[in-house]
N, C-alpha and C positions, 0 to 999 in steps of 0.2 A: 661760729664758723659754719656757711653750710656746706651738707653731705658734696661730696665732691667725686663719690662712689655711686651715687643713686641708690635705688632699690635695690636690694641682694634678690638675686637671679637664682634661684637653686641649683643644680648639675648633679647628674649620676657620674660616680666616677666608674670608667670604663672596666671591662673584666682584665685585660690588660696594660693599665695606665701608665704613661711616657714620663719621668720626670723629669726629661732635660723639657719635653715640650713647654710644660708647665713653668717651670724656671726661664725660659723663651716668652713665653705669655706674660710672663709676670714683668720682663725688665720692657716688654711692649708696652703695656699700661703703663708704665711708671713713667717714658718718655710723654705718654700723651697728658697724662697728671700733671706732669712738672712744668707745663703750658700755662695751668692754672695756679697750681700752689705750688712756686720752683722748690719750696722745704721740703717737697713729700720724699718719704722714705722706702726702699724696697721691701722694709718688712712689713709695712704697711698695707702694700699690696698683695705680698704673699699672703697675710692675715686673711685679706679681703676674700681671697681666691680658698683658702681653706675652707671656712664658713661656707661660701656656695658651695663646696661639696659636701658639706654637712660633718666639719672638724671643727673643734674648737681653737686648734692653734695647726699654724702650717707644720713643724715639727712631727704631730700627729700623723697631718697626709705624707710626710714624707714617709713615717713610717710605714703607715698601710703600703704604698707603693713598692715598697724595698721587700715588706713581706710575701707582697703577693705576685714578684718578679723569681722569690724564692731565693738559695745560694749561686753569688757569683761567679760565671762560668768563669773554669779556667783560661790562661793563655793558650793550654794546649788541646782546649775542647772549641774555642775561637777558633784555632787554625784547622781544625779539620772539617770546620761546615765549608760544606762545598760537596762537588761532582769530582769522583777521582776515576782513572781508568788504570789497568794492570793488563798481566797477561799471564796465565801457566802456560807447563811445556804444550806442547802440539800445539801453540797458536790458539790456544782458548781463551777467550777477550771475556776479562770482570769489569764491573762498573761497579762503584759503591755512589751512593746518595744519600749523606753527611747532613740533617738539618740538625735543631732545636727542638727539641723534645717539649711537649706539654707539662706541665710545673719543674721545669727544668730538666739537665743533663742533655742525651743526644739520641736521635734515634735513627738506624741504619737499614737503608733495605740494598738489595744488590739485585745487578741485573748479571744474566749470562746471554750474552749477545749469540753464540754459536751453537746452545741448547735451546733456545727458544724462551728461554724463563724472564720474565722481568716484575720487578717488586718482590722482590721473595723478602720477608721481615726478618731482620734479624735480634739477635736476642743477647742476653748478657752484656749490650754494649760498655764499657769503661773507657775513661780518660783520664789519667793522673799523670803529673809531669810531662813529659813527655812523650807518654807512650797512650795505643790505643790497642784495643782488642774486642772482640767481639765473638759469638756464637752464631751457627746457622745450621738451620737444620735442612737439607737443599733437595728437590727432586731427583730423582735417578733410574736408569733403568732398570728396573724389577724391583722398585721398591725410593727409599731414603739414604742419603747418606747425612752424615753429621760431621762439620767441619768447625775448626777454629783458626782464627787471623790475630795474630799478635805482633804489633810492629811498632816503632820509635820512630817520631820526627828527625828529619833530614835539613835542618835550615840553609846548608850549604847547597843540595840540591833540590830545594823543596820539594819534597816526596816523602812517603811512607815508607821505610825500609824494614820490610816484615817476613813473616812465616806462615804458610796455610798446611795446614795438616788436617788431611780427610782419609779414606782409608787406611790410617795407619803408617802411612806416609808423613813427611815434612818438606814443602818445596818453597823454595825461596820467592816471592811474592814482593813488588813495590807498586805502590801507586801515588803516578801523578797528577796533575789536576787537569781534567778534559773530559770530554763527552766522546761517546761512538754516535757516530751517521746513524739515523734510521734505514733498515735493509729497503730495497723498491720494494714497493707495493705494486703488487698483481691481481689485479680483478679476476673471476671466472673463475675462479678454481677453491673458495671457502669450502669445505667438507670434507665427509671419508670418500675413499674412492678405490674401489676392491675391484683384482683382477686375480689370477692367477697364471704360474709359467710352468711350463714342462720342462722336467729334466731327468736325469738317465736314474733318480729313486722315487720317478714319481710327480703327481702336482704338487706343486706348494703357492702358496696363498699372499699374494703383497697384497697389503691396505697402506695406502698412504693417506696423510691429514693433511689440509693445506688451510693453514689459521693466517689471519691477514687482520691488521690493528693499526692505532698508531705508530706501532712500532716497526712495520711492514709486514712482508708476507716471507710464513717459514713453513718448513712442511719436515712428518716425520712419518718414517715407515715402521711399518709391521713387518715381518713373515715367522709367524707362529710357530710351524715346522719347524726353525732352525732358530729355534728359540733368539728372534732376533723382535725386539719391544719397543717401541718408541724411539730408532736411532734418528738423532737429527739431520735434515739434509746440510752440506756445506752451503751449499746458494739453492736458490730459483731462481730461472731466467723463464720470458713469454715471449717472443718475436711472433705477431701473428698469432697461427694456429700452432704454433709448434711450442710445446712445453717442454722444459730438461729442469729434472730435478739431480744434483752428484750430491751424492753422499761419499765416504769417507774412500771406501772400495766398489760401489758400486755407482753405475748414472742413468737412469731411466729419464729417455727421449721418444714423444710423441705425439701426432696433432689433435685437436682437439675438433672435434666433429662439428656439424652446423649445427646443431642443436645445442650445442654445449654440455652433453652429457655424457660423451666418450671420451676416452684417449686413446690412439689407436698406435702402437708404438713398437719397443722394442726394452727390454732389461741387460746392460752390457756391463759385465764384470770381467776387465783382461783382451782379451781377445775373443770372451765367448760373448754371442749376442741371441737370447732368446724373446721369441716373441710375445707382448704383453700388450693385452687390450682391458682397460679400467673404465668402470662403469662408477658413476655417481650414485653414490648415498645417501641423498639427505638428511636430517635426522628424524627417526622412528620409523627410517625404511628397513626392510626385509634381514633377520638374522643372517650371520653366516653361510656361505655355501656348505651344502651337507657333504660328508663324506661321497667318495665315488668308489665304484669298483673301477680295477683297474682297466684300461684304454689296451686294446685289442689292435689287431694289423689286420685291414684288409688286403684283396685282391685289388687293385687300380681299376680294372674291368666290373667288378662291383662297385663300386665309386661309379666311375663313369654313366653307370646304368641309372645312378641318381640326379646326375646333373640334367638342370632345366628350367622353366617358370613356371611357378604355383601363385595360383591364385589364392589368394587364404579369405574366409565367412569375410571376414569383416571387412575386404575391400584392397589392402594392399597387395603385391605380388612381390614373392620370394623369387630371388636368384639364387639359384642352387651351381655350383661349382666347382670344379677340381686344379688345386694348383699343388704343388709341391708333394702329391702321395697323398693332401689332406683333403676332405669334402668343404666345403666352404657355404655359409647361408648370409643372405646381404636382402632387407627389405631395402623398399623403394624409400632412398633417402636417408638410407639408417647406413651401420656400419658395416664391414661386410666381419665374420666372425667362423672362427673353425669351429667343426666339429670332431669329437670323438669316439669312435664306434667301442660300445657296449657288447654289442651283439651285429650280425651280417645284416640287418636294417634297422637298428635301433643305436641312438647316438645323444649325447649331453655336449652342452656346451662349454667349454673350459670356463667362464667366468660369473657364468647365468643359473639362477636356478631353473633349470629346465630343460626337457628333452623333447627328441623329436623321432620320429620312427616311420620310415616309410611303407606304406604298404602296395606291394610288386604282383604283375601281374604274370601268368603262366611263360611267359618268356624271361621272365627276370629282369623287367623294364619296370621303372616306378611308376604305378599309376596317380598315387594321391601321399599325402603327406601329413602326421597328425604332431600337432605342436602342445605340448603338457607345462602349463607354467601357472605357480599360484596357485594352485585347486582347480584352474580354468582348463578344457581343451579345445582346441581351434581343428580345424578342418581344414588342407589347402589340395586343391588338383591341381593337377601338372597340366599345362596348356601346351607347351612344345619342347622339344627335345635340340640341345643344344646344337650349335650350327653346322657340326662336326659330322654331327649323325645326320643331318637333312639329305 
């Protein structure tokens, strides 16, 4: 009889090998066999197919196969791969993402859509019968918290009808099967972005972060002073130049310069609205603004005596001016930016590391202007005197 198989072909068998595929293969050949010798048998073929993977009998590979797929998932470890979404109180949206774990069982990461987190791993996962549960150990402000999810299939509502307890707490938790929207994504604003606001104990210091992914753009603020650490914003919106980032109680609204490296705005919590101008940080740019002494009141008439254009060493002109009781300095094309008097001609900028200090002359008119920033000092003279005084 001749070979009706040909030459045996060798085959690696895969790290993860299919057996229905193979059992699919095998009843293939067998229809194209039975062309030639209608007697041919499936085990024949299976035989065939062993051998090129380098088994002695198909029984063998079946074995290997079975071993290296490991223990059969359960029914209730089947139902839970997948994307499930929930919700705690205040509207805090969970995602879990339910696959196949590596030599078996299940492995879980979770997203928090409204904190900024995505992929967090989680740990302990189980599935038995009916029920699922899991470990996580999750970011937090000032530190970690450590939470646990324990819940039982729902087949009438298909959902997970569970328990999250994290501080000590236990809040009722389900989840069903679906995905959150990725938030918009906003160009222009990836980094830190440090300003400072005045208020009745003092400056305090916002840094906000604006992270931007696949997953869109979120942003979280600092203010150190009021031991406030990484609170997430509820949204970002960009229309234009104008940026609003709302947080929880607070919403900071302002445009963003031609350069792209201010924001020139305002801080509004209630009914208060204090003014806030953020400077871009990139990363490995300038520590901390240092501490200040405290911001002194002048006369309005010394003010006035300052306003005017300076010319500065290196070529641009400073506008010096007075609105609201404050001194105000604006280069050509930059932003315009308060000052704070130190002393009766010496003044810091509320957001910058740097100071400026005029030097007057026997009338109490400014004649020149020295600007201190970085270890650098600039020089600027006064070319005229505002329009007022002409």
């Amino acid at each position: 009889m001749p070979d009706l198989f040909g030459s045996l072909a060798p085959h690696t068998l895969p790290a993860k090998p299919n057996l229905e595929r193979l059992k699919t293969e095998a009843k293939q050949r067998l229809e194209g066999l039975r062309a030639k010798a209608p007697g041919a048998k499936l085990a024949e073929v299976q035989h065939r197919i062993a051998r090129e993977y380098g088994f002695a009998h198909w029984r063998e590979l079946k074995a290997e196969i079975e071993r290296r797929a490991g223990p059969a998932a359960s029914p209730a470890a089947e139902t839970a791969i997948g994307d499930w979404i929930g919700e705690l109180p205040l509207k805090t949206r969970i995602a879990l993402h339910i696959r196949a774990a590596d030599g078996g069982g299940l492995a879980v990461s979770v997203d928090s859509h409204d904190f900024g987190f995505f992929g967090l791993v989680a740990d302990a996962v189980k599935v038995e019968d009916d029920r699922l549960s899991f470990a996580l150990l999750a970011p937090l402000i000032g530190g970690f918290h450590q939470a646990l999810y324990q819940a039982r299939w729902d087949p009438r509502g298909e959902r997970w009808v569970g328990e999250w307890t994290a501080h000590g707490m236990t809040t009722a938790l389900d989840f069903v099967r679906g995905a959150y929207p990725p938030a918009p994504r906003i160009e222009g604003l990836e980094g830190f972005w440090d300003g400072r606001v005045e208020t009745r104990e003092g400056l305090i210091r916002i840094i906000i972060r604006f992270k931007t992914d696949e997953h869109g753009t979120f942003a979280w603020l600092d203010a150190p002073e009021r031991t406030m650490i990484g609170r997430p914003a509820v949204s970002v919106a960009r229309v234009g130049r104008r940026v609003t980032v709302v947080m929880k109680t607070i919403t900071v609204m302002g445009d963003l310069t031609d350069d792209g490296e201010w924001i020139e705005g305002r801080l509004i919590k209630g009914k208060v609205k204090l003014p806030l101008t953020l400077i871009h940080r990139p990363p490995g740019a300038a520590a901390p603004l240092p501490q200040r002494a405290p911001a002194i009141e002048l006369d309005p008439a010394v003010l006035a005596a300052y306003a005017g254009l300076y010319a500065m060493e290196s070529g641009p002109i400073l506008t010096v001016s007075v609105e609201d009781g404050r001194l105000h300095m604006q280069p050509a094309g930059g932003p315009k930016l308060d000052l704070l008097a130190s002393s009766p001609t010496r003044f810091f900028w509320r957001i910058l590391d740097a100071t400026a200090e005029f030097a007057v002359d026997p009338a109490g008119q400014a004649a020149a202007l020295v600007v201190r920033q970085n270890g650098r000092t600039t020089r600027a003279i006064r070319l005229a005197a505002p329009a007022e005084e002409v």
